[in-house]
C-alpha positions in Angstrom: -36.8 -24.7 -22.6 -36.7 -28.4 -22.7 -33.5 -30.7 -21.7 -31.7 -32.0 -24.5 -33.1 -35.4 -23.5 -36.6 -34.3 -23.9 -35.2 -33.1 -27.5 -33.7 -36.1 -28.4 -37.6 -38.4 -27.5 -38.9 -35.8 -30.0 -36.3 -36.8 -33.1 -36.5 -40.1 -32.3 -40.5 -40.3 -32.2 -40.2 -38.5 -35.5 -37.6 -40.8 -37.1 -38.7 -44.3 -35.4 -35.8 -45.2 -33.6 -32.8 -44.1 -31.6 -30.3 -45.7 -34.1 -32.1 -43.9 -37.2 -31.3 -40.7 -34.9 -27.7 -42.2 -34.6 -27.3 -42.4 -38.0 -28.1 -39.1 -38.9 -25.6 -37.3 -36.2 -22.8 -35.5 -38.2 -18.8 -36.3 -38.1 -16.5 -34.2 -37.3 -12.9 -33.6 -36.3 -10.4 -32.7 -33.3 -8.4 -29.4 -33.4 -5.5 -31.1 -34.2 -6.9 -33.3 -37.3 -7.9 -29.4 -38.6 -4.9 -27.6 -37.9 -3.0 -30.3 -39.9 -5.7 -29.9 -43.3 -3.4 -26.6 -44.2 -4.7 -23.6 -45.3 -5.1 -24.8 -48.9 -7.8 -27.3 -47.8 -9.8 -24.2 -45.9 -9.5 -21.8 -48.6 -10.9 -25.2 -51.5 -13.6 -25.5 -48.7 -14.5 -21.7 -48.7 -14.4 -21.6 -52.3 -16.8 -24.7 -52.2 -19.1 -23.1 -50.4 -19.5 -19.8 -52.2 -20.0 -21.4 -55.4 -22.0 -23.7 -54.2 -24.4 -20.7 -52.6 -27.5 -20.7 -54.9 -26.3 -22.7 -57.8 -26.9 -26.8 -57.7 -24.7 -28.5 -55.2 -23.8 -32.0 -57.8 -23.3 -29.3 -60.5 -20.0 -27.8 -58.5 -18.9 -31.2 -57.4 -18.7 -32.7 -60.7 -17.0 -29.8 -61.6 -14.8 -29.5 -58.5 -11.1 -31.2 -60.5 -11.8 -28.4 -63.1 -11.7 -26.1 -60.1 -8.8 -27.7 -58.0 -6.7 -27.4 -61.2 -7.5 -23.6 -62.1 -6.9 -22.6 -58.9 -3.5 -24.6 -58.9 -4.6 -26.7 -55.9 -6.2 -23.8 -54.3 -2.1 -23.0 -52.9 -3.1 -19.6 -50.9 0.0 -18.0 -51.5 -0.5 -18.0 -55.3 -4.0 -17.8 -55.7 -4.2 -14.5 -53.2 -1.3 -12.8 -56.0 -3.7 -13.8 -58.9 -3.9 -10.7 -61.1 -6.1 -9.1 -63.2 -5.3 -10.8 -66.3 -5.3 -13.9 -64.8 -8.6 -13.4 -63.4 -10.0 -12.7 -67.2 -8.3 -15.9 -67.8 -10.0 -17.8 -65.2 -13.3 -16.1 -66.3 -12.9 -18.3 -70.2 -12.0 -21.3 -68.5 -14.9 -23.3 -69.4 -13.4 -26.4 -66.7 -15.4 -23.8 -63.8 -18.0 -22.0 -63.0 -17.0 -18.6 -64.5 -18.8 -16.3 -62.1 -16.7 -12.9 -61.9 -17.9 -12.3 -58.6 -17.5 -14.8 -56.8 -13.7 -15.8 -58.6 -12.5 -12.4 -57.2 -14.4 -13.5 -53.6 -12.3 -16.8 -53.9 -9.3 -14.4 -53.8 -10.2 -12.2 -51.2 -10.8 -15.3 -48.9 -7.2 -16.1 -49.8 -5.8 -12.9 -48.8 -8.1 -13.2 -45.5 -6.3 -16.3 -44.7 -2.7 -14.9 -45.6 -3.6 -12.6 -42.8 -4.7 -15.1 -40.6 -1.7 -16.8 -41.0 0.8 -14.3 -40.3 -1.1 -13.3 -37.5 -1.4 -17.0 -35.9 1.6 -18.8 -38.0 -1.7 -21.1 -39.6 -5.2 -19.6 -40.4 -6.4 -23.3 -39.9 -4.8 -23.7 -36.3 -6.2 -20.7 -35.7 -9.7 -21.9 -36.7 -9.0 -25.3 -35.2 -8.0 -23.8 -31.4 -11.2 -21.4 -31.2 -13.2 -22.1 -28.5 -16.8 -23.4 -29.5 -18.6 -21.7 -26.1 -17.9 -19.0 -29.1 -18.7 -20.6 -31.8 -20.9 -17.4 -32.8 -17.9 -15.0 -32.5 -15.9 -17.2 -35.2 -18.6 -16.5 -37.3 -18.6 -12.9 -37.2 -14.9 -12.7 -37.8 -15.5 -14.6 -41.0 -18.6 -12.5 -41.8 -16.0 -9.5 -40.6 -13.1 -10.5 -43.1 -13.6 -13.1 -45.1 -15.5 -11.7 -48.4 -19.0 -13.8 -48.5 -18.7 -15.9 -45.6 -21.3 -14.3 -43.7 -24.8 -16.2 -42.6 -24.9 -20.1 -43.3 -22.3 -20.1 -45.7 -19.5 -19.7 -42.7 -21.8 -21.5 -41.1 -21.5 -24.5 -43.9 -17.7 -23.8 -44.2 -17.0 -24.9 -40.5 -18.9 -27.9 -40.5 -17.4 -29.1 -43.7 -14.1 -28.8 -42.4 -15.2 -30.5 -39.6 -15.3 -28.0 -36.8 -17.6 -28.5 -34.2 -20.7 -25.8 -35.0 -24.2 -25.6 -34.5 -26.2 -24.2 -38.0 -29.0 -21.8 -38.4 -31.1 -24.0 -40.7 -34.4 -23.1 -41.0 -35.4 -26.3 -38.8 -33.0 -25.2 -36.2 -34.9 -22.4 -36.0 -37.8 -22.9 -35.9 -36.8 -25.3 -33.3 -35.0 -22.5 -31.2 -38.4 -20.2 -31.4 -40.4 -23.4 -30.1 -38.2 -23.6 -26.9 -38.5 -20.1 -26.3 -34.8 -19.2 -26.9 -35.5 -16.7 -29.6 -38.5 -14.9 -31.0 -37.2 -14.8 -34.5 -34.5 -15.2 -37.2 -31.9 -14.3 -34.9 -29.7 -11.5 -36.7 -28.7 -9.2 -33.9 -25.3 -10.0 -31.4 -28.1 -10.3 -28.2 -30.3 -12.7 -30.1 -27.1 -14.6 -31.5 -25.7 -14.4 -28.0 -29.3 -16.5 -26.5 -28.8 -19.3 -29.2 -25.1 -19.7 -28.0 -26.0 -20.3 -24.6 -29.1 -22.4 -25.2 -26.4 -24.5 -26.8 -23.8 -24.4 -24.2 -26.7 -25.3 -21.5 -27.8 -28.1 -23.7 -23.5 -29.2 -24.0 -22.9 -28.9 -20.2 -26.1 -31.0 -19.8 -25.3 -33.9 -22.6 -21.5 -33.7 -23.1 -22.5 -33.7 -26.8 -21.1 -31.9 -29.8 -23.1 -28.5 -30.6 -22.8 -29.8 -34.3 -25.0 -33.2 -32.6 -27.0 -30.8 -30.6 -28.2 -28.8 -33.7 -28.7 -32.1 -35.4 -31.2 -33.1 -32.8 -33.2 -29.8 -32.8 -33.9 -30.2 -36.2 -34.7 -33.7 -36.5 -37.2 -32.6 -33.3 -39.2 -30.1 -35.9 -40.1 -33.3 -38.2 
């Protein structure tokens, strides 16, 4: 397995410079700009996400007011009591995406993060505080209990609300089977298990974010 350094030469000889590299490395936020989003912003985020999962990305986002207002702000409380009728409702409102499935997903998620809340006093302090030499066990909790929010779409959700996360992009890895860290997708808790302490070696070693790290192993593909 190569350092992170060696990793790094490899983006940069692909993108032409160290400051093209630079440029590309995600932003992110501290635990304590996340805890103070509120739970509303995680559960528009996790509704972003799922709609946006096969379906065209600027389509949702040009659409995204029409879905801020039909879900009243995406308030958790009120969304996760949203009944049958009001479902139907949502399901004619032409402002949205009206996909049954995922509108009932969007209120499961809610519910999720009633739960997390009671359990925590915030779902997104919760999130916020979790440590990232575990990043890998928060996403199995949301694959666990949050409806949908298995594979990159928790994935996705984290980074967008700007926890730090490393992704499974294709890139990554492919970039993860080059350094010998995995023989293949990896599905299973073991192989899951390798790629988070690749990335904590590779953290310990750099002092970098694992969302920067996962940046640099796919820029090191090409």
């Amino acid at each position: 397995m190569r350092s992170l350094q060696e990793i790094r030469d490899m983006a940069v000889a692909h993108k032409g410079s160290d400051a093209a590299v630079e440029a590309l490395m995600p932003e992110g936020r501290t635990a304590e700009e996340i805890a103070a989003l509120g739970d509303d912003r995680l559960l528009a985020e996790m509704a972003k996400r799922i709609f946006q999962s096969g379906f065209v990305w600027k389509v949702v986002e040009a659409k995204w007011p029409g879905f801020e207002k039909a879900f009243d702000g995406f308030h958790v409380g009120r969304v996760a009591s949203l009944n049958d009728e009001e479902i139907e409702q949502l399901l004619s409102n032409k402002e949205i995406i009206r996909n049954g499935q995922k509108i009932v997903a969007v209120v499961k998620k809610a519910q999720f993060l009633m739960e997390l809340a009671g359990e925590h006093g915030s779902a997104a302090k919760f999130i916020a505080d979790w440590p990232g030499e575990d990043i890998v066990g928060l996403w199995a909790l949301l694959k666990k209990r949050g409806t949908r929010l298995g594979g990159n779409t928790g994935q996705y959700f984290l980074r967008f609300i700007g926890k730090d996360t490393f992704i499974l992009s294709q890139d990554v890895v492919r970039a993860l089977i080059r350094e010998s860290v995995i023989e293949k997708e990896p599905t299973s808790q073991k192989a899951l298990a390798a790629v988070q302490d690749a990335f904590n070696g590779w953290q310990r070693e750099s002092g970098l974010p694992l969302a920067h790290i996962s940046r640099l192993l796919s820029l090191s593909v090409g």
